[in-house]
PyMOL Python script that loads the backbone (N, CA, C, O; Angstrom):
from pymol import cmd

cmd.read_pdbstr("""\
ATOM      1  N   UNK A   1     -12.808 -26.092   0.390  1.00  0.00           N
ATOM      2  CA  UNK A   1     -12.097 -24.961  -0.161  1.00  0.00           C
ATOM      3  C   UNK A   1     -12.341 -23.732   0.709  1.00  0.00           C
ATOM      4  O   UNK A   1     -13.325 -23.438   1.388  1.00  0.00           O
ATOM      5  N   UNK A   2     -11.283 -23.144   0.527  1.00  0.00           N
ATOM      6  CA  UNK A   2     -11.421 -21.641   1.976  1.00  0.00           C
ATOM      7  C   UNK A   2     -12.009 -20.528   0.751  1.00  0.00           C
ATOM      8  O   UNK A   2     -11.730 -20.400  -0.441  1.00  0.00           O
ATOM      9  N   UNK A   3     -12.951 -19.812   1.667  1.00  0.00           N
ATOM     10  CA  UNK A   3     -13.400 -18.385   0.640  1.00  0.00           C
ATOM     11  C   UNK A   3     -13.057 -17.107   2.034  1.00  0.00           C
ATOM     12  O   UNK A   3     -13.279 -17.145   3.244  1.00  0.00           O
ATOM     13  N   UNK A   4     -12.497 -16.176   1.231  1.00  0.00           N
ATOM     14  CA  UNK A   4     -12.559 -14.848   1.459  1.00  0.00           C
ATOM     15  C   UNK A   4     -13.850 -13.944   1.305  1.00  0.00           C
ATOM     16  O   UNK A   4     -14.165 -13.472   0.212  1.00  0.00           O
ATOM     17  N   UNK A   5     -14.615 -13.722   2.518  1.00  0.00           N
ATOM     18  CA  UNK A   5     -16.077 -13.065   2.657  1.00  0.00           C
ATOM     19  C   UNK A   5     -15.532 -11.703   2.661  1.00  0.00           C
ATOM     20  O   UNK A   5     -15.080 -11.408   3.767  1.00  0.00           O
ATOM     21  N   UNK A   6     -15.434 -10.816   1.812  1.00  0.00           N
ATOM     22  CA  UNK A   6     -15.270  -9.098   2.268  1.00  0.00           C
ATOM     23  C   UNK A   6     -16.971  -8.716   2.401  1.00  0.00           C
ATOM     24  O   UNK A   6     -17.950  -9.178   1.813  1.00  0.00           O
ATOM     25  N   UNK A   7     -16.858  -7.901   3.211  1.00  0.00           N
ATOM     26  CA  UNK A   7     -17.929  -6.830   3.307  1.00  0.00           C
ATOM     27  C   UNK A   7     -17.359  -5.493   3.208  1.00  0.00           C
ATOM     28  O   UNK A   7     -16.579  -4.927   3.973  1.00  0.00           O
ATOM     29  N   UNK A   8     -18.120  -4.922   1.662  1.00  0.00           N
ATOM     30  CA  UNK A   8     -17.260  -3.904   2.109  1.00  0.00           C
ATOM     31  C   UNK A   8     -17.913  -2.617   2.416  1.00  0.00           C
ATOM     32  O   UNK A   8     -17.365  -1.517   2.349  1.00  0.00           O
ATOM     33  N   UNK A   9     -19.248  -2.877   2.789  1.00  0.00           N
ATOM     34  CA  UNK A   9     -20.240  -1.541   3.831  1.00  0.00           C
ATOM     35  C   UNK A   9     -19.367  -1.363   5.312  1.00  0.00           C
ATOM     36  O   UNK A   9     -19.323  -0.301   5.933  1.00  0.00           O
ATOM     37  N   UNK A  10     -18.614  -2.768   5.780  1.00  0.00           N
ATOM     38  CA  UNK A  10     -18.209  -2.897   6.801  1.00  0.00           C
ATOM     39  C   UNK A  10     -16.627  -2.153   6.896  1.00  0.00           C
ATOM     40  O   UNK A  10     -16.063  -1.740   7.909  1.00  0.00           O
ATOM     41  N   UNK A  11     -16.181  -2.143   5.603  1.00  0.00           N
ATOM     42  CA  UNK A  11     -14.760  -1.809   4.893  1.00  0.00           C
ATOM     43  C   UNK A  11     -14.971  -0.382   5.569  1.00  0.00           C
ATOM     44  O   UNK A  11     -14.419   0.024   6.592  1.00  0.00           O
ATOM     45  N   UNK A  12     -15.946   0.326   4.724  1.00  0.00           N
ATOM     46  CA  UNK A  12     -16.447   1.568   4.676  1.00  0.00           C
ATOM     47  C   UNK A  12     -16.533   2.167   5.793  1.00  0.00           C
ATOM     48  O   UNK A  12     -15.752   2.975   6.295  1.00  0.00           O
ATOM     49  N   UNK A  13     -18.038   1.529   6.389  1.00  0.00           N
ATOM     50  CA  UNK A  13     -17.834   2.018   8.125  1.00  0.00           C
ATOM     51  C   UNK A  13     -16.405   2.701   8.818  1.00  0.00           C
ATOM     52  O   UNK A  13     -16.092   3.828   9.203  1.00  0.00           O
ATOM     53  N   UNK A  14     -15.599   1.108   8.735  1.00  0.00           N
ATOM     54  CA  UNK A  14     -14.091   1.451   9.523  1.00  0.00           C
ATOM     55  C   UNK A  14     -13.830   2.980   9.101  1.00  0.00           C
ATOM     56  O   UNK A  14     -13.936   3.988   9.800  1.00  0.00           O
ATOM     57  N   UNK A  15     -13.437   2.848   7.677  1.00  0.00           N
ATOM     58  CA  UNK A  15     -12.715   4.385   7.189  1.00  0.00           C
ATOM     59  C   UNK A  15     -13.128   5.422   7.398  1.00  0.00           C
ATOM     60  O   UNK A  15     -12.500   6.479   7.334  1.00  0.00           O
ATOM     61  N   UNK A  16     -14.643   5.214   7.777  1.00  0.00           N
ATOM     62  CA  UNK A  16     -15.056   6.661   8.377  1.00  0.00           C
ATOM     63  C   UNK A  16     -14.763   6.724   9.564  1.00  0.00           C
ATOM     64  O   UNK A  16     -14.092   7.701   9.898  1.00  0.00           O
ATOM     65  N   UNK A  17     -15.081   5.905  10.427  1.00  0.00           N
ATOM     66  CA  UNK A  17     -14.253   5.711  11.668  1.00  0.00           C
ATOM     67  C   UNK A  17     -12.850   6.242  12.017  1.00  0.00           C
ATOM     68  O   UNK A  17     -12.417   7.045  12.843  1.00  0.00           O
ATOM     69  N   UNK A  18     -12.314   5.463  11.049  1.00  0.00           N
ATOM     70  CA  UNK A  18     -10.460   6.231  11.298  1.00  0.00           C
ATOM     71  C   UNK A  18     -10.756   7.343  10.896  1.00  0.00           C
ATOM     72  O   UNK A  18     -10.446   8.078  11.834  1.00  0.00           O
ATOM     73  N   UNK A  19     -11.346   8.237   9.737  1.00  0.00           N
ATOM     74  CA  UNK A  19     -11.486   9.358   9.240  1.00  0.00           C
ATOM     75  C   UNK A  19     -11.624  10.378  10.608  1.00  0.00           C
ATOM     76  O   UNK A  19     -10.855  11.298  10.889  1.00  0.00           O
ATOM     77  N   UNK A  20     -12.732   9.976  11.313  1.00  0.00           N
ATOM     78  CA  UNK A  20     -12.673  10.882  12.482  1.00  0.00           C
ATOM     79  C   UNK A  20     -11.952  10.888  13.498  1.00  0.00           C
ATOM     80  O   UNK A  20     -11.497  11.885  14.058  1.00  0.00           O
ATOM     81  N   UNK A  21     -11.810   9.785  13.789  1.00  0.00           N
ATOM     82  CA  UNK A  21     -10.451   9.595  14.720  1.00  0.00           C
ATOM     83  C   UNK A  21      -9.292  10.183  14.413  1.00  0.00           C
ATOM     84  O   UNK A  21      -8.713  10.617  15.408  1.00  0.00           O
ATOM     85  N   UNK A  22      -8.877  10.313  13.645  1.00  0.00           N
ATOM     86  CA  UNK A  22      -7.614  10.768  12.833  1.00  0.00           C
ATOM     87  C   UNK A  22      -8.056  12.623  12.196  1.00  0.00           C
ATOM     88  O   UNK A  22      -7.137  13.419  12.001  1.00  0.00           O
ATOM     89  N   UNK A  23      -9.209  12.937  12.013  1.00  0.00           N
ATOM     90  CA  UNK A  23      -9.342  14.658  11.957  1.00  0.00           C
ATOM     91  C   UNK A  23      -9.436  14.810  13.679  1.00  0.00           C
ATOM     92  O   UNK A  23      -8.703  15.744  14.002  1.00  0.00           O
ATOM     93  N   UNK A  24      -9.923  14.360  14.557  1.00  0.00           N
ATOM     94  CA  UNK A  24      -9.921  14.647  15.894  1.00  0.00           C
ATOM     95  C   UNK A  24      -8.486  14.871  16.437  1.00  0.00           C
ATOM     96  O   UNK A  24      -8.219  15.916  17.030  1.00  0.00           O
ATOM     97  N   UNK A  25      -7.725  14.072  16.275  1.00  0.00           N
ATOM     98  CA  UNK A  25      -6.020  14.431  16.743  1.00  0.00           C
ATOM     99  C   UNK A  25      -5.198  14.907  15.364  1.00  0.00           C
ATOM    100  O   UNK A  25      -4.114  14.388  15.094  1.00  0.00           O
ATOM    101  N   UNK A  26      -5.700  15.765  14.652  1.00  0.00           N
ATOM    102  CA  UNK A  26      -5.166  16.211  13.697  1.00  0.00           C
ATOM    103  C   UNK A  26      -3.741  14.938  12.443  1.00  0.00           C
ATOM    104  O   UNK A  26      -2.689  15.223  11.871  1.00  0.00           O
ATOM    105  N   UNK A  27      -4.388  13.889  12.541  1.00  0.00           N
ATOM    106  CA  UNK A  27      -3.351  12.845  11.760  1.00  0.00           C
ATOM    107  C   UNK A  27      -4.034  12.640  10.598  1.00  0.00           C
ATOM    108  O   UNK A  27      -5.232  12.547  10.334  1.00  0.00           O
ATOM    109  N   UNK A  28      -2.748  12.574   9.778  1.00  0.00           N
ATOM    110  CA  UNK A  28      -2.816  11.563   8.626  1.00  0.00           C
ATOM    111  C   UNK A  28      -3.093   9.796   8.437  1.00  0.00           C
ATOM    112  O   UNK A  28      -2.682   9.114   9.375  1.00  0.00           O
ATOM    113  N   UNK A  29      -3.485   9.367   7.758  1.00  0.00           N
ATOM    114  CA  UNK A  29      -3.436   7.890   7.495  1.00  0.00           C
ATOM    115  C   UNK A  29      -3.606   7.479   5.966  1.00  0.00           C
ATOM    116  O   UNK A  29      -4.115   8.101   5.033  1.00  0.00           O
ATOM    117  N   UNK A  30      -3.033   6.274   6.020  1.00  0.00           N
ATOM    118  CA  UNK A  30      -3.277   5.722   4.906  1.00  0.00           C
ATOM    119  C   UNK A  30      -3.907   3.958   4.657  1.00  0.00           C
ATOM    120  O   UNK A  30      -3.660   2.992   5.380  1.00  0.00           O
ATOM    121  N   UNK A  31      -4.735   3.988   3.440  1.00  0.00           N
ATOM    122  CA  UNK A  31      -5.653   2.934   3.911  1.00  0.00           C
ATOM    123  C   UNK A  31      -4.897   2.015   3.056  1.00  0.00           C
ATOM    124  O   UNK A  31      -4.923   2.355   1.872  1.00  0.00           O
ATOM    125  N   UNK A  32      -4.206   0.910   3.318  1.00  0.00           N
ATOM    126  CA  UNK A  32      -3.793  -0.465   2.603  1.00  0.00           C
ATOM    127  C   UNK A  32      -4.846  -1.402   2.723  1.00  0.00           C
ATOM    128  O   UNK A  32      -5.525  -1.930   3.602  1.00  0.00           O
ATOM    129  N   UNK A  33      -4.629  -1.399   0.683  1.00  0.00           N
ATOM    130  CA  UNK A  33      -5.491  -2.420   0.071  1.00  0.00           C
ATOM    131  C   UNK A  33      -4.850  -3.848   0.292  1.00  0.00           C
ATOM    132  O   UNK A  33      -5.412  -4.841   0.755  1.00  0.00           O
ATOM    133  N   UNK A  34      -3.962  -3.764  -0.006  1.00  0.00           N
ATOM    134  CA  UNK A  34      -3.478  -5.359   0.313  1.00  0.00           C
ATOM    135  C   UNK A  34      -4.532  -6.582  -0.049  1.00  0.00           C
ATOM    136  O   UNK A  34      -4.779  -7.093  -1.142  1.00  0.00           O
ATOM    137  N   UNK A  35      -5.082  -6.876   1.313  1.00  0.00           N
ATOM    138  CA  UNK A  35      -5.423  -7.949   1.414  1.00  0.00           C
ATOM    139  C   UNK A  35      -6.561  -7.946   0.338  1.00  0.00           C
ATOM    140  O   UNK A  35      -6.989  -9.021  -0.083  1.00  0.00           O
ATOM    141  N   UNK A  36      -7.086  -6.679  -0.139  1.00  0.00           N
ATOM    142  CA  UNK A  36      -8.213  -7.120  -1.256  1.00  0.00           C
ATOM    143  C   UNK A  36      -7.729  -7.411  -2.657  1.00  0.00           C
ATOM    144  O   UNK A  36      -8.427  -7.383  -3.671  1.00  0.00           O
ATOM    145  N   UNK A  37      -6.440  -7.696  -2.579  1.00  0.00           N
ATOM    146  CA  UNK A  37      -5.986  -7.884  -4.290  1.00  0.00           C
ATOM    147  C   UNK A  37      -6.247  -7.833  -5.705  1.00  0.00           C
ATOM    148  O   UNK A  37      -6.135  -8.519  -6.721  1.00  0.00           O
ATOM    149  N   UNK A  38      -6.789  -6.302  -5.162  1.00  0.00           N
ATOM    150  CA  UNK A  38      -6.752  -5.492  -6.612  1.00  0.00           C
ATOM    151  C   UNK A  38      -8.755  -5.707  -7.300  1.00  0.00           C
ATOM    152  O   UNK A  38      -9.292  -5.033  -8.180  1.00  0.00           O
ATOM    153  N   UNK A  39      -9.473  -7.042  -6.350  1.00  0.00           N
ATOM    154  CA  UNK A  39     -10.457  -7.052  -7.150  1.00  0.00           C
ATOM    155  C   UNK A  39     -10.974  -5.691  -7.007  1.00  0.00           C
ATOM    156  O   UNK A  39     -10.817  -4.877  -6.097  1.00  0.00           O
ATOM    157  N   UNK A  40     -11.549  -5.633  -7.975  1.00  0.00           N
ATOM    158  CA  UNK A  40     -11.996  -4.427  -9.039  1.00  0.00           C
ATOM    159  C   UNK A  40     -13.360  -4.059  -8.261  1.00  0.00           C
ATOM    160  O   UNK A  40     -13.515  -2.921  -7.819  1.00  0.00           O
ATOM    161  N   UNK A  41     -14.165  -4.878  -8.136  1.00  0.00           N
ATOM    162  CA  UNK A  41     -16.022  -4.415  -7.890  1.00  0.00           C
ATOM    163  C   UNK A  41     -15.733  -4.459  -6.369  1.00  0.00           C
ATOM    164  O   UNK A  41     -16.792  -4.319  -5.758  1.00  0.00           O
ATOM    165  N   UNK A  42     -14.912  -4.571  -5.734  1.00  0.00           N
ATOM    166  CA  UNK A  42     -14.980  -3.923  -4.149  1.00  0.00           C
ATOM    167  C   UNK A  42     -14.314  -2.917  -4.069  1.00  0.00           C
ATOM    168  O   UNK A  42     -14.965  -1.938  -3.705  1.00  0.00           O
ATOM    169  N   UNK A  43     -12.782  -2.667  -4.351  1.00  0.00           N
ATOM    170  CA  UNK A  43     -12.274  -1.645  -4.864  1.00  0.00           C
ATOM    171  C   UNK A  43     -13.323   0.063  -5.333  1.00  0.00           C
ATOM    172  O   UNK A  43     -13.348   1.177  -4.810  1.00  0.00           O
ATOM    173  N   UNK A  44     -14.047  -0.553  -6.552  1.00  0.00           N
ATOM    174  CA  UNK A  44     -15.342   0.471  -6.745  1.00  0.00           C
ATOM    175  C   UNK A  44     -15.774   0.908  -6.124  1.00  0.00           C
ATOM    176  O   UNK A  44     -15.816   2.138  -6.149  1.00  0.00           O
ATOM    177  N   UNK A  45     -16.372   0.185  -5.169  1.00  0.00           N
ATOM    178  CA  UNK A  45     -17.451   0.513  -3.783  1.00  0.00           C
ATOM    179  C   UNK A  45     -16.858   1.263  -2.986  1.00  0.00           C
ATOM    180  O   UNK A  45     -17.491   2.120  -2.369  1.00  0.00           O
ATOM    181  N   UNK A  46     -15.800   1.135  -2.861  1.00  0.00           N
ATOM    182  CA  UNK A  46     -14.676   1.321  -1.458  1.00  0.00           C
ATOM    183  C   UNK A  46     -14.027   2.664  -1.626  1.00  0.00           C
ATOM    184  O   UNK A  46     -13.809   3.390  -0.656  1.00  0.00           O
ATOM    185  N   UNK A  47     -13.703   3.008  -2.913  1.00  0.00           N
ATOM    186  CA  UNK A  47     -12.454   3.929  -3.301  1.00  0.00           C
ATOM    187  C   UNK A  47     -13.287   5.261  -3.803  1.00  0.00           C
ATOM    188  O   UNK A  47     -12.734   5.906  -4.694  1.00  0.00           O
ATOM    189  N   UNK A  48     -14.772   5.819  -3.243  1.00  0.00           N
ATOM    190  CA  UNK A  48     -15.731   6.532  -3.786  1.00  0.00           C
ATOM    191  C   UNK A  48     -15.115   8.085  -3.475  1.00  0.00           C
ATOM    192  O   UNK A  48     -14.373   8.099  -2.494  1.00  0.00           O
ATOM    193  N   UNK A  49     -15.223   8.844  -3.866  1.00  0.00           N
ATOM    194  CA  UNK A  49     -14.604  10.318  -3.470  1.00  0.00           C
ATOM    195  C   UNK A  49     -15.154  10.503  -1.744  1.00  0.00           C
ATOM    196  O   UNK A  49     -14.386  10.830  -0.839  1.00  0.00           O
ATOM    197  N   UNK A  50     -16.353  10.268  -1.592  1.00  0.00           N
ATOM    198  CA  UNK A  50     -16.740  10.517  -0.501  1.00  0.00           C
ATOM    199  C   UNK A  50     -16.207   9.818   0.750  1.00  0.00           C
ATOM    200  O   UNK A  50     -15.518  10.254   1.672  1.00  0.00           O
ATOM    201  N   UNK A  51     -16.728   8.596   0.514  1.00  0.00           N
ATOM    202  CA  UNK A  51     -16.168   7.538   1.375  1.00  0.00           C
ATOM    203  C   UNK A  51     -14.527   7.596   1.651  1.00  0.00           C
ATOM    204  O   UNK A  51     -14.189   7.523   2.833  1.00  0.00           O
ATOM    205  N   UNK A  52     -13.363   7.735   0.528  1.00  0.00           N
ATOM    206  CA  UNK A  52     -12.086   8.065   0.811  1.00  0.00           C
ATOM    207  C   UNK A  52     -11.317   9.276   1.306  1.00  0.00           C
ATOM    208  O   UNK A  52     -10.160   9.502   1.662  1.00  0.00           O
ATOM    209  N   UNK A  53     -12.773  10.158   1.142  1.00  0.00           N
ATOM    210  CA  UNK A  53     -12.154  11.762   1.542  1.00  0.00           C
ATOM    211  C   UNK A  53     -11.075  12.078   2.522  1.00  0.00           C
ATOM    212  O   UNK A  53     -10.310  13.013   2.285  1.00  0.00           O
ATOM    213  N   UNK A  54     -10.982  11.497   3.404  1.00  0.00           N
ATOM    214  CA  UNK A  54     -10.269  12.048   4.990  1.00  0.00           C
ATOM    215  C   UNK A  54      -9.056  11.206   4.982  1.00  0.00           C
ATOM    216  O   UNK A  54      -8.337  11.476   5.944  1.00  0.00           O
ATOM    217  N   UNK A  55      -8.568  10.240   4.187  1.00  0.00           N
ATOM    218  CA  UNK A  55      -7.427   9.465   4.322  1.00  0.00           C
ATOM    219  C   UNK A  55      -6.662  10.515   3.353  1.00  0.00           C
ATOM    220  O   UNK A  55      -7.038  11.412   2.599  1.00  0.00           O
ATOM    221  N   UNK A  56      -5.414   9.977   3.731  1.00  0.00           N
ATOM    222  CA  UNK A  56      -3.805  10.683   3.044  1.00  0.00           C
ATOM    223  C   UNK A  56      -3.584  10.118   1.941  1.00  0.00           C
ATOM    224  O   UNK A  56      -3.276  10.722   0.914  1.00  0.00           O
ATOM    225  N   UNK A  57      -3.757   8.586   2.071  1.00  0.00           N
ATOM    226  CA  UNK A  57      -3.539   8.104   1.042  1.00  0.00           C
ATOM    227  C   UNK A  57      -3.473   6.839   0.516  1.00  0.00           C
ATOM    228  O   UNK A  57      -3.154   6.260   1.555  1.00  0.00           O
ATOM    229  N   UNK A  58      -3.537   5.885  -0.390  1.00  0.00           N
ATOM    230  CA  UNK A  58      -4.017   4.729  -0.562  1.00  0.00           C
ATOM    231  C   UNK A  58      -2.521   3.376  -0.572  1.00  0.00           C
ATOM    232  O   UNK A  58      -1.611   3.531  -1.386  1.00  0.00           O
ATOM    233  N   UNK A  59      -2.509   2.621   0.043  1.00  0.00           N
ATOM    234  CA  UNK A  59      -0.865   1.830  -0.342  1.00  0.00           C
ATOM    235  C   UNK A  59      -1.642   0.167  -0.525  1.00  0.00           C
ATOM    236  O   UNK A  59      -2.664  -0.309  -0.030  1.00  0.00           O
ATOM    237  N   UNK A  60      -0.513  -0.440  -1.559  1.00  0.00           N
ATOM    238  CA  UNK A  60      -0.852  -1.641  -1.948  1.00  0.00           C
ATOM    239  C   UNK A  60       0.386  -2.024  -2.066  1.00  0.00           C
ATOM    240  O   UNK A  60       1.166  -1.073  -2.121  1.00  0.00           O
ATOM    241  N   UNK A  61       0.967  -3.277  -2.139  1.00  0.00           N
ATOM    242  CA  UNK A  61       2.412  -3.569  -2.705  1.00  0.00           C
ATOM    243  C   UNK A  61       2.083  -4.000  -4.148  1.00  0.00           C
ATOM    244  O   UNK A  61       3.027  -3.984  -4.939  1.00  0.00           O
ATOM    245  N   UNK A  62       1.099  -4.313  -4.514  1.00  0.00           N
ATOM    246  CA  UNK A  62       1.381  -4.882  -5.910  1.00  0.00           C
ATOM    247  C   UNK A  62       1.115  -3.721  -6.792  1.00  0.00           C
ATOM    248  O   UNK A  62       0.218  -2.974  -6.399  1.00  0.00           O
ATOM    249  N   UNK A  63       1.700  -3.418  -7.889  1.00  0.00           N
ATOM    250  CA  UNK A  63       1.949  -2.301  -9.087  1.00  0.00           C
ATOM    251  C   UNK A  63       0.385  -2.804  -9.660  1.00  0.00           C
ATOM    252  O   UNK A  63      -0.345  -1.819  -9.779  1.00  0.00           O
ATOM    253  N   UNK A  64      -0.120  -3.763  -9.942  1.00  0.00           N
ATOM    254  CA  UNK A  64      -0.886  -3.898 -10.826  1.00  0.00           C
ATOM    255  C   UNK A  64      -2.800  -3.565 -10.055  1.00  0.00           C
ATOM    256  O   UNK A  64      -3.904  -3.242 -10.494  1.00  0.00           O
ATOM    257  N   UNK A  65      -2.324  -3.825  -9.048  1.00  0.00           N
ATOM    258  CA  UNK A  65      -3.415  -3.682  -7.663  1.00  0.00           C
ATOM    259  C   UNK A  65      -3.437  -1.694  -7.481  1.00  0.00           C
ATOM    260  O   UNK A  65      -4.447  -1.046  -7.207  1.00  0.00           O
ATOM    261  N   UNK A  66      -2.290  -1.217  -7.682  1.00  0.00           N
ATOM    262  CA  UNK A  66      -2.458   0.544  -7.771  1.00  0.00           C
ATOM    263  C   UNK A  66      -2.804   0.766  -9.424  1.00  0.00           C
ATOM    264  O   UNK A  66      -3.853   1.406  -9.501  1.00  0.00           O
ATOM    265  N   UNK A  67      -2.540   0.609 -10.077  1.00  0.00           N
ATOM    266  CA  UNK A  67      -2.994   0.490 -11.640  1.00  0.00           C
ATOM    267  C   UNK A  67      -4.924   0.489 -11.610  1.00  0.00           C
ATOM    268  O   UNK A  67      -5.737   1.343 -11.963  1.00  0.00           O
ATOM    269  N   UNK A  68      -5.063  -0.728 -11.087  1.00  0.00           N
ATOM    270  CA  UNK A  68      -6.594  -0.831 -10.618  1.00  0.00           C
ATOM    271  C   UNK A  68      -7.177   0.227 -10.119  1.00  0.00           C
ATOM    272  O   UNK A  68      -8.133   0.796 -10.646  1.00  0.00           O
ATOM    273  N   UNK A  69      -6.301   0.754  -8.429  1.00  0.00           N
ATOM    274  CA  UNK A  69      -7.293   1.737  -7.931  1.00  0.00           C
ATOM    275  C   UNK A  69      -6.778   3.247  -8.876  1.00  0.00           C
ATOM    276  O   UNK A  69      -7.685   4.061  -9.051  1.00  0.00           O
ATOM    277  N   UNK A  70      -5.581   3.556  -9.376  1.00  0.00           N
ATOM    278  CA  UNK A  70      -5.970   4.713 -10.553  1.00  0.00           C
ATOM    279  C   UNK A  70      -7.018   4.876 -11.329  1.00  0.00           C
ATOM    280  O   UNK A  70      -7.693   5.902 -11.409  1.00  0.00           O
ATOM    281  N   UNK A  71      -7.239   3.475 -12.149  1.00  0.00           N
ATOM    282  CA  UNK A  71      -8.499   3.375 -12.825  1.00  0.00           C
ATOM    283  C   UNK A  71      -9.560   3.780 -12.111  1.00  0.00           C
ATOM    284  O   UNK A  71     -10.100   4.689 -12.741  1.00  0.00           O
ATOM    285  N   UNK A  72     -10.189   3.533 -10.999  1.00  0.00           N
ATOM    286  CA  UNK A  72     -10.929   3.367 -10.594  1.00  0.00           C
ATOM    287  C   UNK A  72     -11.110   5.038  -9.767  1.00  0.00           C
ATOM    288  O   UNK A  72     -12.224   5.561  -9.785  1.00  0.00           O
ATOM    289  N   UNK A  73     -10.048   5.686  -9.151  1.00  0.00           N
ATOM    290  CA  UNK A  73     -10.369   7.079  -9.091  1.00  0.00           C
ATOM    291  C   UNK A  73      -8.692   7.409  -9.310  1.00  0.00           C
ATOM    292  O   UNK A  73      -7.934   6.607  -8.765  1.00  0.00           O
ATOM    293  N   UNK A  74      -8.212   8.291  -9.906  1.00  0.00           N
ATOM    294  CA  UNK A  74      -7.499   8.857 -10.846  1.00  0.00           C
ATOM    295  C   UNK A  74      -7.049  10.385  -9.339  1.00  0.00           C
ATOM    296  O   UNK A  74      -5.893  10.806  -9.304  1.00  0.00           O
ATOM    297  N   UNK A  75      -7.844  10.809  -8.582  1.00  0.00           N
ATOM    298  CA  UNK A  75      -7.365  11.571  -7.788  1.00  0.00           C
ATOM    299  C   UNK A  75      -6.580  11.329  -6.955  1.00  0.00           C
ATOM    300  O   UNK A  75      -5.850  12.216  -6.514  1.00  0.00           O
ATOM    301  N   UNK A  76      -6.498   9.534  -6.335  1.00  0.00           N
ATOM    302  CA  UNK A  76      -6.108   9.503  -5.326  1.00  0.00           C
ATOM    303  C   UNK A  76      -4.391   8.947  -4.882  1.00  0.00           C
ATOM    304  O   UNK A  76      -4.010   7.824  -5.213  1.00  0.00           O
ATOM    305  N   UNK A  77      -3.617   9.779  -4.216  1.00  0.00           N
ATOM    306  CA  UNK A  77      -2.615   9.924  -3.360  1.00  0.00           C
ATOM    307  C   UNK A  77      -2.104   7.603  -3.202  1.00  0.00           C
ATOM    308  O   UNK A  77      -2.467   6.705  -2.442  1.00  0.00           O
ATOM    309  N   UNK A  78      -1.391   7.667  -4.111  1.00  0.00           N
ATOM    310  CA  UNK A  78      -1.077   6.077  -3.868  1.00  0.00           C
ATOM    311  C   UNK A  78       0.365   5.396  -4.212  1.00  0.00           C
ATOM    312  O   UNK A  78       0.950   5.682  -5.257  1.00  0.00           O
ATOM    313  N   UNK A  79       0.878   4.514  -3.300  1.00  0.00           N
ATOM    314  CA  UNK A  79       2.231   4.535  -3.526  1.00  0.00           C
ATOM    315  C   UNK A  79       2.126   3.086  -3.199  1.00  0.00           C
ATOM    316  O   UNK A  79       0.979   2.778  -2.875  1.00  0.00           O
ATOM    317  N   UNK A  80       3.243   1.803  -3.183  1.00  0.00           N
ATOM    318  CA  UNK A  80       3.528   0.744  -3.339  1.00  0.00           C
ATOM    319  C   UNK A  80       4.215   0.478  -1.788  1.00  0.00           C
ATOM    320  O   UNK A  80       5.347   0.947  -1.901  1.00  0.00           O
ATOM    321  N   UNK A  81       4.124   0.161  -0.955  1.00  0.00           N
ATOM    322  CA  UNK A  81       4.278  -0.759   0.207  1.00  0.00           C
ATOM    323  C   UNK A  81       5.038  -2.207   0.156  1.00  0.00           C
ATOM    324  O   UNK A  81       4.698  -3.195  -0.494  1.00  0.00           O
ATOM    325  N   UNK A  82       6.012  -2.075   0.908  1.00  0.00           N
ATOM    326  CA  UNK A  82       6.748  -3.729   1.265  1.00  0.00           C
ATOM    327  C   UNK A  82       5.622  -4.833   2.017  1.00  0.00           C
ATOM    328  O   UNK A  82       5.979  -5.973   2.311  1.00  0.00           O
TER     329      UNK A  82
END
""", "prot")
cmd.dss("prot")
cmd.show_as("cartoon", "prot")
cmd.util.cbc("prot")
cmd.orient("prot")
C-alpha cells in the first residue's frame, strides 16, 4: 500500500523561504493546499498566524478543504483553484 509522508516543519521552512524571496522582489504569492486534502492536524501546524504571515493568500480546489482552513484560522485570504 502507498503512504503519503508530509513533513510539515519542512512545509513550513519552504513558506518562510518563499516569504522572503517574495518580500525581497516586492511579490505576492499564494500557498496551495491541494495536495494536503484538507487533513486537519497538518493544516493546524501549517496555517499558524506567524508561519502564514507573508503569503497573499491560501488556494485549494476543494470547497470543503477551504471550510477546514477557515476553521482553522478565520483571517486568512482563500479562494478555490481549478
Amino acid at each position: 500500500m502507498a503512504k503519503l509522508r508530509i513533513f510539515p516543519e519542512r512545509i513550513i521552512d519552504n513558506i518562510s523561504k518563499m516569504n522572503e524571496y517574495c518580500k525581497k522582489y516586492n511579490k505576492e504569492w499564494t500557498f496551495v493546499t491541494k495536495v494536503l486534502g484538507g487533513y486537519k492536524p497538518v493544516l493546524e501546524k501549517i496555517l499558524q498566524p506567524d508561519v502564514i504571515l507573508g503569503t497573499h493568500s491560501i488556494g485549494d480546489s476543494r470547497v470543503s478543504s477551504l471550510k477546514t482552513i477557515k476553521k482553522i484560522n478565520s483571517n486568512l485570504r482563500s479562494f478555490a483553484i481549478n
